[in-house]
C-alpha positions as CSV (number, residue, x, y, z in Angstrom):
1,X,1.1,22.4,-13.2
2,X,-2.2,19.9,-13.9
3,X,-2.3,16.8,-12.5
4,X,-1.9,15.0,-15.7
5,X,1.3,17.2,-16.2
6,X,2.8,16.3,-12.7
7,X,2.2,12.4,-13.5
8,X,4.1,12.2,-16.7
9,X,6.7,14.4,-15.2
10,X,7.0,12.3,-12.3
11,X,6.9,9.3,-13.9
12,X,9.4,10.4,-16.6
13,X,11.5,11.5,-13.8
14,X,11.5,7.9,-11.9
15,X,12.5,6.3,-15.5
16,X,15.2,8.3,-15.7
17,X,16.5,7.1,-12.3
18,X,16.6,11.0,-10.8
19,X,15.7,11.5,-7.6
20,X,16.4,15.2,-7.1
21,X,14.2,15.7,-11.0
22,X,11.0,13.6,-8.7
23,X,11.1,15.5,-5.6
24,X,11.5,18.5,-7.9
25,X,8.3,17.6,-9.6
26,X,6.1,16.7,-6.7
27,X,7.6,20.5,-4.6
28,X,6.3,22.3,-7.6
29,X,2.9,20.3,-8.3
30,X,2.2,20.8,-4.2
31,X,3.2,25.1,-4.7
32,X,0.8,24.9,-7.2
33,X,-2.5,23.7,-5.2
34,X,-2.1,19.5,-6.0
35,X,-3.1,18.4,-2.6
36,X,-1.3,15.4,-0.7
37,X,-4.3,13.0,-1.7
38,X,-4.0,13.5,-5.2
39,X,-0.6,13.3,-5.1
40,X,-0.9,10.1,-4.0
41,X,-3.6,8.9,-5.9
42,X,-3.3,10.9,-8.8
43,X,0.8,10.8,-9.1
44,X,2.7,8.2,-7.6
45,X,0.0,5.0,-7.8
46,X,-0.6,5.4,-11.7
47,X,3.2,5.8,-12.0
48,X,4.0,3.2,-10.1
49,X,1.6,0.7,-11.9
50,X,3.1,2.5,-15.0
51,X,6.5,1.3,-13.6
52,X,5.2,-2.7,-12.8
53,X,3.3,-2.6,-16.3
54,X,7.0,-1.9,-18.1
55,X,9.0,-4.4,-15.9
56,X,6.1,-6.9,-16.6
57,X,6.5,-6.3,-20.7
58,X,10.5,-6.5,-19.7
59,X,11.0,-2.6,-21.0
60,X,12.7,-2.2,-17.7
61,X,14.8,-4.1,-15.4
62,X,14.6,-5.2,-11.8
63,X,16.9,-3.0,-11.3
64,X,15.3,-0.1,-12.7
65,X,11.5,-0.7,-11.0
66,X,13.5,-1.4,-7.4
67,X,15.0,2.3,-8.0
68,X,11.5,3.5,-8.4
69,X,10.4,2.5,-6.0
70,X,13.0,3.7,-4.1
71,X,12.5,7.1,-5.1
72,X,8.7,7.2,-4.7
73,X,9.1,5.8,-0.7
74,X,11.7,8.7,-0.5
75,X,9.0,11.3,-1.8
76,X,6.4,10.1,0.4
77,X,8.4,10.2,3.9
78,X,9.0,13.8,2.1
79,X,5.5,14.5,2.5
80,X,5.2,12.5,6.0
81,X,4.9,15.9,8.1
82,X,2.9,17.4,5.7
83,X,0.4,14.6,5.6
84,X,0.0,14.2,9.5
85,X,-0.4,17.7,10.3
86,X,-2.8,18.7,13.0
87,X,-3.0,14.9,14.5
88,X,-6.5,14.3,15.5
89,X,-8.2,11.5,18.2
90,X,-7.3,8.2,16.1
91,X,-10.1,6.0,14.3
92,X,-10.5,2.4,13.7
93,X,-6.8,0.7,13.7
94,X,-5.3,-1.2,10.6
95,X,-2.0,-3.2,10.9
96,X,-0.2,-3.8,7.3
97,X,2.3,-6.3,6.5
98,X,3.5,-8.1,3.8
99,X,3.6,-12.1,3.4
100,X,6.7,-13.6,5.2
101,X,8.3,-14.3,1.8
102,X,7.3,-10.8,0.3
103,X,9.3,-7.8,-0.3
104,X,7.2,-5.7,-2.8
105,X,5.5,-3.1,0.4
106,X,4.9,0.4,-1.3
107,X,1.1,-0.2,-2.1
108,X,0.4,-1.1,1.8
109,X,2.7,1.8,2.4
110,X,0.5,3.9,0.1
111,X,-3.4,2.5,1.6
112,X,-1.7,3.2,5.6
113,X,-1.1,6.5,4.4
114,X,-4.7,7.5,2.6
115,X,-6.1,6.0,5.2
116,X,-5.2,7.7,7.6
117,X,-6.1,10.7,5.9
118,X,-9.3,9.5,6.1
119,X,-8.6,9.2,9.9
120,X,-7.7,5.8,10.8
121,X,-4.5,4.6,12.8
122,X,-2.4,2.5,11.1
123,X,0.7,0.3,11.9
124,X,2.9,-0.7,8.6
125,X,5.1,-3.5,9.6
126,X,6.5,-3.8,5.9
127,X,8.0,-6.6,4.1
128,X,9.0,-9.9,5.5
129,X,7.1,-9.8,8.2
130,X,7.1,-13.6,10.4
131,X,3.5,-14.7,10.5
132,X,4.3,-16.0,14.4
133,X,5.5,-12.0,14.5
134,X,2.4,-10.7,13.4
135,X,0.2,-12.6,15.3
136,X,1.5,-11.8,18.1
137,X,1.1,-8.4,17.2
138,X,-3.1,-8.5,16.1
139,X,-3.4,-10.8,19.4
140,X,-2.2,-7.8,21.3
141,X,-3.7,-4.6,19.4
142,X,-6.8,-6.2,18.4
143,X,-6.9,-4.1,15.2
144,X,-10.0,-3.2,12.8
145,X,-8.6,-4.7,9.9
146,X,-5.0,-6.9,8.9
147,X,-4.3,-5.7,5.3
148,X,-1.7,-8.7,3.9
149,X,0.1,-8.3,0.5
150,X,1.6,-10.5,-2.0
151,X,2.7,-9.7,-5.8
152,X,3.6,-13.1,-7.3
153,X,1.6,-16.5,-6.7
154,X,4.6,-18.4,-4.8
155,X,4.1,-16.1,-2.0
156,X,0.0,-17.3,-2.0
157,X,0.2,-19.8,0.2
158,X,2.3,-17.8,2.9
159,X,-0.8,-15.1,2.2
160,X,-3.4,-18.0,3.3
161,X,-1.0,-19.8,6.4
162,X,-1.0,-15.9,7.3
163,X,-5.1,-15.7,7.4
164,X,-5.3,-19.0,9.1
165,X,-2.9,-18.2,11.9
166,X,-4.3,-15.2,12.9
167,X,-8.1,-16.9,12.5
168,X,-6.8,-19.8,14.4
169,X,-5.3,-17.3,17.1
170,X,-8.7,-15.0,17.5
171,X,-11.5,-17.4,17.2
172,X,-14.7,-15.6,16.8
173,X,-12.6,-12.4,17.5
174,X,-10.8,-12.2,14.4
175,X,-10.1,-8.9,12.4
176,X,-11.5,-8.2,9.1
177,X,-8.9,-9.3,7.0
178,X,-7.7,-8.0,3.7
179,X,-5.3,-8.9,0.9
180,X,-4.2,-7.0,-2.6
181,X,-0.8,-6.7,-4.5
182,X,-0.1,-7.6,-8.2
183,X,-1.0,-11.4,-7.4
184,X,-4.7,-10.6,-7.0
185,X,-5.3,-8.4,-9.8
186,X,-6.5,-11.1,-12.6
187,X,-8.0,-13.0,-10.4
188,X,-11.3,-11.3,-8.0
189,X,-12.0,-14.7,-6.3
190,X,-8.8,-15.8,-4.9
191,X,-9.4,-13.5,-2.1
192,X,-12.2,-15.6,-1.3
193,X,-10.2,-18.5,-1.9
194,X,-7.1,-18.3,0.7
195,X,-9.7,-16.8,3.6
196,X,-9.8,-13.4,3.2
197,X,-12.5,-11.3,3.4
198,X,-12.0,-8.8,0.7
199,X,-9.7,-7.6,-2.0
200,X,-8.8,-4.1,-3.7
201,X,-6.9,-3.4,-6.9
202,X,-5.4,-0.2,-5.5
203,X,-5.7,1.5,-2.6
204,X,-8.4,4.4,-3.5
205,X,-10.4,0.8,-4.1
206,X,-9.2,-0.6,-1.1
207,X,-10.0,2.7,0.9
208,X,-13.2,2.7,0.1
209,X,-14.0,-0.6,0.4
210,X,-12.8,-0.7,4.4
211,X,-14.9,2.8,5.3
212,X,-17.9,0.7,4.1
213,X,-16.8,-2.0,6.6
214,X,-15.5,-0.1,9.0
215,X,-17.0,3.1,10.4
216,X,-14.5,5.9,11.8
């Protein structure tokens, strides 16, 4: 199976709604050399901007992108063992949460994984996280980065009382902060805009940007 091939079967199997047809797909595209990063990069990120593109253009329902996603968090704790195999001394730490009023999580849950294939520590908090909450938390880890996501505009200004709390909390001390989800991608500059220090349209993007930052 080609990488091409394993994406359109993946992403066929996630439209029709079948589980067992998606893990069945990613088994066979792993027996046949596809390695853990291009699965993720190369299967389940295109299909599942695929899968936001054809809720956007209402060719699918809520319904039907919240079961895709469903499936594709199920196939990636699948590979969870797999990915973390061999362990390692930790690198630079990133803590990932979504806005207090966000739900959308599986791209943070996708840049915590690649990343730490690239050998960094990471701590996904997931969606609705309380911005007192994760202050705390950064106050107490004193992480590299604080990756934030939002994917529609009414969660923006939770995004930016977010970045100002944990400014406010750390003065001169503060992490490198950065923000994505669908609510950034037409727009570069609002990253600049609510605080942040840098943006990424997906998290191969968003990897790379923080190595450059960052060193491991």
């Amino acid at each position: 199976m080609t990488l091409d091939e394993a994406r359109e079967r993946y992403l066929a199997a996630v439209l029709e709604g079948s589980r067992r047809t998606a893990f069945g797909v990613v088994d066979e595209a792993f027996r046949d050399g596809i390695g853990l990063r291009e699965l993720y990069l190369g299967v389940f990120q295109p299909a599942m901007r695929d899968i936001g593109r054809l809720w956007q253009e209402n060719r699918i329902t809520v319904a039907d992108e919240h079961l895709a996603t469903a499936i594709t968090q199920a196939a990636m704790a699948r590979l969870y063992d797999e990915l973390f195999r061999g362990g390692g001394a930790a690198g630079p730490l990133l803590i990932a949460a979504c806005a207090d009023t966000e739900r959308h999580e599986l791209g943070l849950r996708m840049i915590c994984d690649v990343l730490e294939m690239e050998g960094w520590d990471t701590v996904f908090l997931g969606a609705t996280v309380p911005i007192e909450d994760l202050v705390a938390m950064v106050r107490e880890r004193r992480p590299h980065v604080v990756a934030l996501s939002a994917s529609i505009s009414p969660h923006l200004p939770r995004v930016r009382a977010t970045i100002d709390a944990i400014r406010e909390a750390m003065p001169g001390a503060a992490p490198l902060i950065a923000v994505g989800g669908r609510a950034f991608a037409d727009d570069p500059g609002l990253a600049e805009r609510l605080g942040a220090d840098l943006t990424a349209a997906d998290a191969v993007q968003a990897a790379r940007l923080l190595k450059e930052r960052v060193s491991v």
